[in-house]
N, C-alpha and C positions, 0 to 999 in steps of 0.2 A: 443209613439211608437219608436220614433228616438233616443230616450235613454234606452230604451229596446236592440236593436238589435248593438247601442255604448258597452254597459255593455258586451252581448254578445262576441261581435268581441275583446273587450279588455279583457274579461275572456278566450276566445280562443287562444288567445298572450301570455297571459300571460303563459297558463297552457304548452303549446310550447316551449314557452323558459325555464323555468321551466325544464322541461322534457328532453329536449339535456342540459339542466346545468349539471343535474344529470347522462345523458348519457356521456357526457364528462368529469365528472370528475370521473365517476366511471366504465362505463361497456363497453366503447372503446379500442379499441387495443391502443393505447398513451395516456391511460386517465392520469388525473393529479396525482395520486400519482403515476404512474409509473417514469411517467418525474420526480418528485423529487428526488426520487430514483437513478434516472440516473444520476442527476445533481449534486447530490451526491457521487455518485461512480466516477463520473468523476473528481472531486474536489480530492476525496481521489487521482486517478490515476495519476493527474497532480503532486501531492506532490511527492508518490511514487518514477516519473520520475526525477524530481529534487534530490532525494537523489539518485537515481541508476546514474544521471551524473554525481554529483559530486565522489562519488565510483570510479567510471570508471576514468575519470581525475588524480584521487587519487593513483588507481593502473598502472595507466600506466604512471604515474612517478617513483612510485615503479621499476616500469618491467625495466625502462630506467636507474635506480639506478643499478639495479641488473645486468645489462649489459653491463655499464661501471664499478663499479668499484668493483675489487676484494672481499674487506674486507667485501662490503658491503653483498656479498653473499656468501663469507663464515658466516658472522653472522645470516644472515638467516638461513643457512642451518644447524646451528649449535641450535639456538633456537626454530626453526618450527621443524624441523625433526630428531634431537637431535641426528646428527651426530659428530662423532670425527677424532681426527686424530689415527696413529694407536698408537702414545703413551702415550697416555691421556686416562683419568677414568671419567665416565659422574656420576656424582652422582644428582638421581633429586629428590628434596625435595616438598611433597606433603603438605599443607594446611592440615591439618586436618579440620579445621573450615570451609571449602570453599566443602569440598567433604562427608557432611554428609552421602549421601546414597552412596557413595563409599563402596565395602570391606576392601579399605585400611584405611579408617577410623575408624575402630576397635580398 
């Protein structure tokens, strides 16, 4: 009798635990593959972060380049937005090989 109502109580535990195993990893609001998910996107996010400070470091060296010294922003201004002076001829040479779906690649 006392190993009857043992079996019992331990088939009762077990099916319990059992049953929130599979509620928690599957049909709870934080179940575990959410969290994975998460733990993942957050790993992606942390990299992300690291590259957008080094970026930023990077241009605001830049920005401090381009604020002391002259030359520096005229070549900028001259390669990024292909300004001249008023008696110069900008002649810009396209790749062909780099701009397939261009029209100027015809």
């Amino acid at each position: 009798m006392f190993k009857k109502v043992f079996r019992f109580i331990k088939k009762k535990y077990f099916i319990t635990i059992l049953g929130l195993a599979v509620w928690v990893t599957f049909f709870d609001r934080y179940d575990m593959i959410e969290q994975y998910q998460s733990r993942q996107k957050l790993k992606q996010l942390e990299t992300d972060r690291g590259y957008f400070k080094d970026e930023i470091k990077k241009n605001q060296k830049d920005i401090q380049e381009l604020q002391t010294n002259a030359e520096s922003l005229e070549k900028f201004a001259r390669e990024k937005y292909l300004m001249k002076k008023d008696d110069e001829d900008i002649f810009v040479i396209i790749d062909k090989s780099q701009h397939k779906d261009s029209v100027l690649a015809e």
